[in-house]
C-alpha positions as CSV (number, residue, x, y, z in Angstrom):
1,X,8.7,9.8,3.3
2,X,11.9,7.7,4.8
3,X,14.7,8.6,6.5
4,X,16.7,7.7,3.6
5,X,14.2,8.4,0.3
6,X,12.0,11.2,-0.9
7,X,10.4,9.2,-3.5
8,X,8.3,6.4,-3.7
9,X,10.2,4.5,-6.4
10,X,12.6,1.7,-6.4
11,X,15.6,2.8,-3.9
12,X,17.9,0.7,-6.3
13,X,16.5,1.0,-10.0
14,X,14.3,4.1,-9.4
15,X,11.1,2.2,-10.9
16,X,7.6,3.7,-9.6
17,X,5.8,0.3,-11.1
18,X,5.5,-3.0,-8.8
19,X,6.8,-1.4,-5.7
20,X,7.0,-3.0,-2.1
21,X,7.9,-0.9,1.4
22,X,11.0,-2.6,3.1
23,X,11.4,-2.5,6.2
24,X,15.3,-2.1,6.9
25,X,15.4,-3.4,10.1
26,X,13.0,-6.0,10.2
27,X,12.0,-9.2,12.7
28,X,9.4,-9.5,15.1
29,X,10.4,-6.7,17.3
30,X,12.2,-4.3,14.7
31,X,9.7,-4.4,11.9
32,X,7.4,-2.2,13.5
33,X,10.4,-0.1,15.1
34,X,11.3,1.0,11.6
35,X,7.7,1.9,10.2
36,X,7.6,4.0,13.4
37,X,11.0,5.6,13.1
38,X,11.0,5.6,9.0
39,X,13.6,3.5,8.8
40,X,12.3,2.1,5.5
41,X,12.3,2.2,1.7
42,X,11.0,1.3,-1.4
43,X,12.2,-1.1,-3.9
44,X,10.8,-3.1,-6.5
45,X,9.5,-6.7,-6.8
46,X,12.8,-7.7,-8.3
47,X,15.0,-5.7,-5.9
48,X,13.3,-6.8,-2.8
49,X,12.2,-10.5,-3.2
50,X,11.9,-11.6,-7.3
51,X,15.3,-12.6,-7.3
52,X,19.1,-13.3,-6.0
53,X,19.7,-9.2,-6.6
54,X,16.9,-8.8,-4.0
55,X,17.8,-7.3,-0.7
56,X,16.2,-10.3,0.6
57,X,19.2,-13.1,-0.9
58,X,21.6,-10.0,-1.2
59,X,23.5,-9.8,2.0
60,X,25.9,-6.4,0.4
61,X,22.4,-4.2,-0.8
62,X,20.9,-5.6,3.0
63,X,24.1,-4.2,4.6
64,X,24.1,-1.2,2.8
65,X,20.1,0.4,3.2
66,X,20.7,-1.1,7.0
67,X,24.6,1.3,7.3
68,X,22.9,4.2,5.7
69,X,19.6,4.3,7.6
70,X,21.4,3.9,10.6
71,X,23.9,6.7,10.0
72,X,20.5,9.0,9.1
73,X,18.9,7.6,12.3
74,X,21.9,8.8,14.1
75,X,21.7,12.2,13.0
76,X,18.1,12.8,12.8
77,X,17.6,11.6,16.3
78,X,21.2,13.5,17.5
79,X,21.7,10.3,18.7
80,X,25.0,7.5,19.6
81,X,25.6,4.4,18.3
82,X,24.9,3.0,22.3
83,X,21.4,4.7,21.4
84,X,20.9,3.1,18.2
85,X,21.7,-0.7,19.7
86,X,19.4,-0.2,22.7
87,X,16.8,0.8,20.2
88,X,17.8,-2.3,17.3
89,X,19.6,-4.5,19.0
90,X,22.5,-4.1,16.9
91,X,24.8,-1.5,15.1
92,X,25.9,-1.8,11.6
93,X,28.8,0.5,10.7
């Protein structure tokens, strides 16, 4: 599935109903870095964009799915931080 989830339900509530795929590192150039390197998840409508808990308006859930898909990145690619900023642009731990 992800790098960080086995299941297709919400990351945060665990819903399987209304679900969207986030990208965790999105933008022009990163969105389609993370489908190709499963840095993604799944949340509900709520959780992503229906609301101020959303990742989208919720800078501490953002920072959180972007520090743990970054330290899974890392390990599944046996890879440095230095790797991980050439690739995104930017670390976050």
């Amino acid at each position: 599935m992800s790098l960080i989830q086995q299941n297709k339900r919400c990351y945060v509530c665990g819903t399987t109903q209304g679900l969207h795929k986030h990208h965790i590192f999105y933008g022009i150039a990163n969105r389609r870095k993370s489908e190709d390197d499963l840095c993604y998840c799944y949340l509900c409508f709520y959780h992503h964009n229906g609301s101020n808990k959303g990742v989208h308006f919720n800078r501490e859930l953002d920072l959180k799915l972007k520090r743990e898909c970054e330290r899974a990145w890392l390990n599944v690619n046996n890879a440095t931080i230095k790797d991980f900023i050439k690739r995104f642009g930017k670390n976050y731990l």
